[in-house]
C-alpha positions in Angstrom: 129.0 1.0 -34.1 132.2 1.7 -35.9 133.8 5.3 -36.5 134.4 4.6 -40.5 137.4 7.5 -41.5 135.3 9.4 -45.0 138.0 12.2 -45.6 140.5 14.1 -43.8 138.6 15.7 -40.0 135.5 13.9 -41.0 134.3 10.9 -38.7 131.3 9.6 -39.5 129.2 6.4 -37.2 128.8 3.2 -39.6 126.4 0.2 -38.4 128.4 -3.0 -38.5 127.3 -5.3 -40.9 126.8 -9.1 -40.2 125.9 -12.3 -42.3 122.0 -13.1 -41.6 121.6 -15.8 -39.6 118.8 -17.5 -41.3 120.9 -18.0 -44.4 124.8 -17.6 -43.2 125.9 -16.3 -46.5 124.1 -19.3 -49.0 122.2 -16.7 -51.0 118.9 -18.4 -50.6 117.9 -14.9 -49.0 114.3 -13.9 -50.0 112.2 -10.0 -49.6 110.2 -11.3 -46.9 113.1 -12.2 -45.0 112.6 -10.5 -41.4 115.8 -10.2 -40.4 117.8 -8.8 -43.7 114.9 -8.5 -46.3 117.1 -10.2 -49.0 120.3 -8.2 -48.6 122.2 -11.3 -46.9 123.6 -9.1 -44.5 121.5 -6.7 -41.4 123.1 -4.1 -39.2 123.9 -5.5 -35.9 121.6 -4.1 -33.1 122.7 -7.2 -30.3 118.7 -7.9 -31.1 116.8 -10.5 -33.4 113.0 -10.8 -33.8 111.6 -13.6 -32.5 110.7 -16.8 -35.2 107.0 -17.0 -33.7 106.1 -13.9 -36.5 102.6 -12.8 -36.2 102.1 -13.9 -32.4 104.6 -13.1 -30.7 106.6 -10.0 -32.1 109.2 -9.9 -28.7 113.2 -9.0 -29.8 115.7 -11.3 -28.2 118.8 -10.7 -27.6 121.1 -12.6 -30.5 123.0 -15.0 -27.6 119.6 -16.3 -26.6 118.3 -16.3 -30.4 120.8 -18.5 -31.4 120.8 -20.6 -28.3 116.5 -20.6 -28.2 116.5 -21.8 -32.3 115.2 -18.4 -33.2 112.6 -18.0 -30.8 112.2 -16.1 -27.6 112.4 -17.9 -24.0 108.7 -17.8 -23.7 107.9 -19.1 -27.3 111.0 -21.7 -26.9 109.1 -22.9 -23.8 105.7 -23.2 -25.5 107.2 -25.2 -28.6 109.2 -27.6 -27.0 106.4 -28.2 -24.8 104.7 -29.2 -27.7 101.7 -26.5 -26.7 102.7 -25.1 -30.7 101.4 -26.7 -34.1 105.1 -27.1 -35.5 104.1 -26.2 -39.3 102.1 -22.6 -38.3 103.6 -22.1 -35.2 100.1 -21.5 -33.3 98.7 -22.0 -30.1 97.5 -25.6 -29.8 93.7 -25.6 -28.7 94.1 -29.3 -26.9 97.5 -27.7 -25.1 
């Protein structure tokens, strides 16, 4: 959070803004965007919604987003595992 100055003995708590990872500033941004809805930018919380949308629906913190390509530790596990169709990002029946 950052203590933004409005006028003279007024404080008043501002979210910091940051560039949405899914697009890093291209302006390919879209509505359905989970993370900024099209606005390019999202107020930092230290937390990102995991990639696995619809099945999984965990936050992860951003250091382990980035480092887990979007997805949680439990989801990252499953796809790299090969246990998740890669296109639909379900359960694999066989798996």
């Amino acid at each position: 959070m950052v203590v933004a100055k409005m006028s003279e003995g007024q404080d008043t708590i501002v979210g910091m803004m940051k560039v949405c990872p899914m697009h890093e500033g291209a302006f390919d941004c879209n509505p359905f965007c989970r993370i900024c809805e099209g606005e390019q930018e999202y107020e930092y919380t230290g937390f990102l919604p995991c990639n696995r949308f619809g099945h999984c629906g965990n936050n992860v913190e951003e250091d382990i987003w980035h480092e887990e390509l979007g997805f949680c530790v439990d989801c990252s596990n499953l796809y790299f595992d090969q246990q998740l169709d890669p296109f639909t990002l379900e359960r694999l029946e066989n798996a």
